[in-house]
N, C-alpha and C positions, 0 to 999 in steps of 0.2 A: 827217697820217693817224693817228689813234687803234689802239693795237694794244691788245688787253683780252686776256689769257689765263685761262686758267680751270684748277684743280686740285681736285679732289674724290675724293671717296669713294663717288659717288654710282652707279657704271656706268651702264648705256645703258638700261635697261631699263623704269627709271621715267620719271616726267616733268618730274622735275628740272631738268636739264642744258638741254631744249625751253625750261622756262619761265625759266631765266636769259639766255639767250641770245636769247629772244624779249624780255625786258626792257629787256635793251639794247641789240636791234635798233629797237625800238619809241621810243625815246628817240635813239638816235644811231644813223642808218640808215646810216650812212657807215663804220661802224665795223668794224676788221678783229678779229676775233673768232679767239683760237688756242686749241684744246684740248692742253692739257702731257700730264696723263693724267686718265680717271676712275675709272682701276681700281685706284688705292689700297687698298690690307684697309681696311676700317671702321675710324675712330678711330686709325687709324698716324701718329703724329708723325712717328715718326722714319722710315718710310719719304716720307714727304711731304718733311720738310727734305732726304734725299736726293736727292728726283726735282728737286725746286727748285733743292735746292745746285749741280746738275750743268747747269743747264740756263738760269737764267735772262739768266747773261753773255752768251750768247748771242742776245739779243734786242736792238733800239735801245733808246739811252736814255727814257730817258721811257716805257717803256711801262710799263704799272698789270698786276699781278698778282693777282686774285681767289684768293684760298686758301677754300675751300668744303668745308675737315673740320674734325669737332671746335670746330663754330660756336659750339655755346651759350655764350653772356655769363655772367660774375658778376663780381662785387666781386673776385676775385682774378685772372679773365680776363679782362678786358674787350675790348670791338672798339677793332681801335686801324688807323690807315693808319701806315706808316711808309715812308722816304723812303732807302733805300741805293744805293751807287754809281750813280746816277742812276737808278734804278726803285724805282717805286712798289708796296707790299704792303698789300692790306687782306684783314683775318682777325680772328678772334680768338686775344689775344695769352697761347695755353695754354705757352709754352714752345716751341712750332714757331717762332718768328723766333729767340731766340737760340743752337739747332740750329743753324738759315742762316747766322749771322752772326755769331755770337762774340763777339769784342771787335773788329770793325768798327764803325768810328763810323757811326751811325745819327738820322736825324731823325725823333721819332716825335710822335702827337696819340692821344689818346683820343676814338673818336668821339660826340659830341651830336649829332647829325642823327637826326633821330625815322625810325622804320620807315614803309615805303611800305603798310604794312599793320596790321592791329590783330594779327595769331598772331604770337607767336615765336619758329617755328619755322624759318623759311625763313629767315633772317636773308640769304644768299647775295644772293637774288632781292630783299629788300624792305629793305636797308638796303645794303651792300657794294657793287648794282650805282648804289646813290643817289649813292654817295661814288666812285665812279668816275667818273660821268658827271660829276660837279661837277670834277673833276681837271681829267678833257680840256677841261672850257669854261674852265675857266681860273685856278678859283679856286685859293687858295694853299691850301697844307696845315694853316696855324694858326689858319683859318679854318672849318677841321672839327672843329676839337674843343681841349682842354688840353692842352698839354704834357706826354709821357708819362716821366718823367726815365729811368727804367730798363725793359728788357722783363724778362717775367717769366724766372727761372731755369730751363733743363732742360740737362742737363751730358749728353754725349755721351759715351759710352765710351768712354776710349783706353787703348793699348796699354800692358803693363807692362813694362819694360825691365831688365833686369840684364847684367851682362859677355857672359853666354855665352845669351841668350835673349829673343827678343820674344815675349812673349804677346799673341796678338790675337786678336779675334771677326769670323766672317763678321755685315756690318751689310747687307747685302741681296742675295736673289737675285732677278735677273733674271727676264725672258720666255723666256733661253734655260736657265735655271736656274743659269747662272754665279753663283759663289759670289768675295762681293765683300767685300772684309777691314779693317776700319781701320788697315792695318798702309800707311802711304806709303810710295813709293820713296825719298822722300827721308832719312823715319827708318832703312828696312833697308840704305840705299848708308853711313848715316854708321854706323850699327852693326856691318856687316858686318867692314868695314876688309880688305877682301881674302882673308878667312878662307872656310872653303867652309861651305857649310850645309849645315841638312835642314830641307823645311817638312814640317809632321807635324801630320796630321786625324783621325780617325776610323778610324787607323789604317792611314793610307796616308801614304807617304813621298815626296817630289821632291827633287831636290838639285840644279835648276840653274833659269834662268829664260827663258822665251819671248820672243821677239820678236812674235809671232803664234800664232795659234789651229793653225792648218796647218803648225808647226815641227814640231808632234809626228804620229804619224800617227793614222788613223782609230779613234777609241773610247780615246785614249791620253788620259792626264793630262798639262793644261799649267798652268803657272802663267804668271804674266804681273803687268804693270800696266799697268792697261789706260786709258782716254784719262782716266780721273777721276784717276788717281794712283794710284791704291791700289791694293794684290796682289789678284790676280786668279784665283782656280782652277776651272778649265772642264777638258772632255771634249773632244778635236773630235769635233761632230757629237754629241755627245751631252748626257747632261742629268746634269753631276755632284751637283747635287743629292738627285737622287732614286734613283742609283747608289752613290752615296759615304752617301746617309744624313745627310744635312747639313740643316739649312735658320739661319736667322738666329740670332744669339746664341748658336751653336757656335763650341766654341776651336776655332784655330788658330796654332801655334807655328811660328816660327822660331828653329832651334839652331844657335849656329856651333859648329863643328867644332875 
């Protein structure tokens, strides 16, 4: 069984997302079709490699992921499939795949398969869903295109670290406007070293860490790390976001004491 997911920028509104998914019901009617999300902001790399990063382990091997933002091709982006921990990615290669993947080893191609259309503008619909459908029947990956030796560069944020402090940025809020931090458990458990802290935002303080949202009480500030890894600062029941005056690319520190 073929699983094809799909991630865009497109929301529901238009007729985009109908005519992909009608392309490659049309060609492989047997095919189990997942929507990851379409409400990406417009143009968000870096929100797109989080929703993926978070998400795609979770699928069987083998399944092919359509990435459908920030499509347009050139000479320094081009469409490329590429092949990691047994799933397949086809996009164009703007820096969104080495967000996902880092310095995980990766098999990648540049795609030569001509457009299902003469515009080029749908690239989603009339090239991406061509090189999927060729997946699932069976063709190999080196067979779509050249060898892509390296993806393109876009460096991810990370925290600045000294003795007595981690500087970090919330890198996304949520649907419930939980404010999500590049700061790992694993970086702030070996920094800490038993010492007590304070995380410090916007001018708001915590100095201990949640197990859950409902540790603290109702309209209270919690922090947390929550199933991705990373610190965590929510409201229960509320939207610290837009309470605390937060949104992405806001510091966030932690001080040990």
């Amino acid at each position: 069984m073929a699983i094809i997911t799909l991630t865009s920028d497109w929301g529901t509104s238009d007729y985009y997302l109908a005519a992909v998914k009608g392309s490659i019901l049309s060609q492989l009617p047997e095919a189990t079709i997942v929507d990851i999300s379409h409400h990406i902001k417009q143009f968000d790399l870096e929100g797109t490699a989080f929703t993926l990063r978070n998400c795609y382990r979770h699928f069987p091997k083998g399944t092919i992921h359509i990435v459908g933002v920030n499509t347009e091709e050139s000479i320094d982006n081009p469409h490329i499939v590429l092949k990691a921990d047994g799933h397949y990615f086809i996009g164009a290669d703007n820096g969104i795949f080495s967000m996902i993947f880092g310095e995980q080893p990766i098999e990648a191609v540049e795609l030569d398969i001509p457009l299902d259309s003469d515009y080029f503008t749908f690239s989603t619909r009339d090239r991406f869903v061509k090189a999927a459908i060729l997946l699932v029947k069976g063709e190999p990956l080196s067979s779509l295109g050249e060898p892509r030796a390296a993806l393109s560069p876009r460096i991810l944020f990370q925290p600045a670290v000294s003795q007595n402090i981690i500087k970090g940025m919330v890198i996304h809020v949520d649907a419930y406007e939980n404010l999500i931090t590049n700061i790992t458990e694993k970086l702030f458990r070996a920094q800490r070293n038993n010492r007590k802290f304070e995380i410090y935002f916007s001018g708001y303080r915590i100095n201990h860490i949640s197990k859950a949202y409902t540790d603290e009480g109702i309209a209270e500030l919690v922090a947390l790390f929550g199933s991705h890894g990373m610190l965590e600062i929510a409201i229960n029941h509320g939207k610290a976001a837009s309470l605390c005056g937060m949104e992405r690319f806001n510091p966030v520190d932690v001080n040990f004491l």
